[in-house]
N, C-alpha and C positions, 0 to 999 in steps of 0.2 A: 504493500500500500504506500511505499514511501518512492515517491519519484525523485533520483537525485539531477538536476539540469547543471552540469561541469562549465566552466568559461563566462558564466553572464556575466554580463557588467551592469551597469548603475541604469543605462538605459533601457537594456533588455529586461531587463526584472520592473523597471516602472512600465514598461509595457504591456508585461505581463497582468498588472496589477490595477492596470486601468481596462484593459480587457474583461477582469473576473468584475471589476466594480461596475462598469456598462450591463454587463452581464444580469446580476443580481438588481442592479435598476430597471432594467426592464420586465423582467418577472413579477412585478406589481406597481399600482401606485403607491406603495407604503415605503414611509424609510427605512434604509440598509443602516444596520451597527457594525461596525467594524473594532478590532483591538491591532494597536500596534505597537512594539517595542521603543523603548529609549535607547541611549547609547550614541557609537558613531558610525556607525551602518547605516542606519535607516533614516537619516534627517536628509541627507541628500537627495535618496531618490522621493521622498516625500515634495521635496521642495520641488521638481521634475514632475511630482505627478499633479501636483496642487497646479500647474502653469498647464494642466493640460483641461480640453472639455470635456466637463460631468455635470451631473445638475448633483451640486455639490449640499444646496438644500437640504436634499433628502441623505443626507450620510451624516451618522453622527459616529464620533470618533473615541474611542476610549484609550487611554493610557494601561498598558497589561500588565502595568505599575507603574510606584514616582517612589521617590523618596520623599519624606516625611517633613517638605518646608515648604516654604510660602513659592508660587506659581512666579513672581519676578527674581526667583534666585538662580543662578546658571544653571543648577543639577536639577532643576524642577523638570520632568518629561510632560506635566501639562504643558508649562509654561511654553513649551517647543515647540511642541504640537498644535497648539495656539496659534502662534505666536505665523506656523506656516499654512494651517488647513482654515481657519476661522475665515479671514481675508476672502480666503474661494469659496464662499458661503457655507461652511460646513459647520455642524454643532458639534464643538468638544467640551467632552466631560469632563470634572475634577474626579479623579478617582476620593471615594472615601466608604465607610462600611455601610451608610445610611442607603447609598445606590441601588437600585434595582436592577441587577445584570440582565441585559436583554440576550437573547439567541444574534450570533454572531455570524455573520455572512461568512467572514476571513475572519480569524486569527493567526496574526504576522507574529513571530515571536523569534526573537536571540538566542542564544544561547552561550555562557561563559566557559571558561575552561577546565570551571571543577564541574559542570553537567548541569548547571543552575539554567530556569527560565522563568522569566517573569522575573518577581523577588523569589521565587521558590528557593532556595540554598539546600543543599544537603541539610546543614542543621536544624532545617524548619522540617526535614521529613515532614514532603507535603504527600496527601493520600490521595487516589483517585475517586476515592468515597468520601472525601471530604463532605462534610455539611453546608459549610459556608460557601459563599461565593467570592466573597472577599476577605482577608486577613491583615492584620497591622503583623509583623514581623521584625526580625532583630536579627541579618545577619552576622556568624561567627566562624569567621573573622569576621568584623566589614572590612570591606573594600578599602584601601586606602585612599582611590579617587573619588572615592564616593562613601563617606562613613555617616550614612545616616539612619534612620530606622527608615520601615519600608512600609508600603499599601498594595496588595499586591492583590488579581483574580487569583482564586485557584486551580488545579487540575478540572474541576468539574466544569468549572465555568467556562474555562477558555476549551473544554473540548465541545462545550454547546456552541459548535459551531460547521456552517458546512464544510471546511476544507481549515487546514492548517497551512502556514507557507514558514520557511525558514531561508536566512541569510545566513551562509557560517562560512567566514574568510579563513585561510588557513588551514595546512593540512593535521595540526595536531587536532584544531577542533573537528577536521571533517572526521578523523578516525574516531575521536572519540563520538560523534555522532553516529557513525557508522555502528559501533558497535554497543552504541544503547539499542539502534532499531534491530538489531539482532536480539536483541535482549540478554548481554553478556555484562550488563553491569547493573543495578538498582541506583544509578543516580535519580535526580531530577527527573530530567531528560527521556531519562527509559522508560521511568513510568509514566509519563505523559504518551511517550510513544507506545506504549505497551498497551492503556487502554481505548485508545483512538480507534477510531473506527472508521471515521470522516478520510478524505484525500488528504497525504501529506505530501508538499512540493518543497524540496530543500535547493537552492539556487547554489553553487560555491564557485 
């Protein structure tokens, strides 16, 4: 279930991406929710997809976490996401616990080096049975570029969704991605991929 696309670049993947968003807008007049990652992957090709035509109206945007500070701070992933899809008429959310997770067109999601997605970290052992949909969390370690506390979807949440997509530069993270969706490890990552069901497209 896991398609991996070798060589994309920053263009071919916002192409992709505005394809699946046309897509899902035309399957109804209702609006598409979407979730996408923070970091420095995915602001560019956002920035590419935001300058492209969509009736951006109807798309509202979630953060698949933030760290835990105010939306004008630099490490805010509201703040980002903001700050590039609102402009093109789109509604983005503040991620916080109060939220009503909607069913999710895409969920775009990272993934780090120890097997983390979302905030999920190893040491939050996140479950696929989770109850919640969303979670305050305490990376350990933090991050050193980032040492904040975290708001993160859970497994459940972000797998209510028709299709997954992944960005993963680098061949240490492809292997290790590689071999969560084998399921040869119980990071993060694995069990996210372990109990998907939905399309998973990983871009590297």
């Amino acid at each position: 279930m896991v398609a991996i696309i070798e060589g994309a670049d920053d263009a071919a993947i916002t192409g992709w991406l505005h394809g699946r968003l046309r897509a899902a807008l035309a399957q109804s007049g209702a609006p598409v929710a979407i979730t996408v990652p923070g970091g420095s992957t995915p602001f560019p090709i956002l920035e590419r997809l935001a300058a492209m035509p969509l009736d951006w109206r109807r798309v509202t945007v979630w953060p698949g976490d933030d760290r835990r500070v105010a939306e004008d701070h630099p490490a805010s992933n509201a703040g980002r996401i903001r700050e590039l899809l609102e402009s093109a008429g789109a509604e983005v959310v503040a991620l916080t616990v109060m939220e009503e997770v909607p069913h999710f067109a895409l969920a775009w999601l990272g993934m780090g080096r120890d097997g983390h997605v979302a905030s999920l970290f190893p040491n939050t052992d996140p479950r696929a049975d989770d109850p919640e949909r969303v979670r305050m969390l305490t990376p350990d370690p933090l991050p050193p570029e980032a040492p904040f506390d975290r708001i993160t979807l859970t497994i459940p949440a972000l797998l209510d969704s028709d299709e997954l997509l992944f960005v993963i530069r680098g061949a240490d993270k492809r292997a290790l991605f590689e071999a969560a969706a084998r399921g040869e490890n119980d990071l993060p990552i694995a069990r996210l991929l372990g109990a998907a069901r939905q399309p998973v497209t990983c871009f590297t």
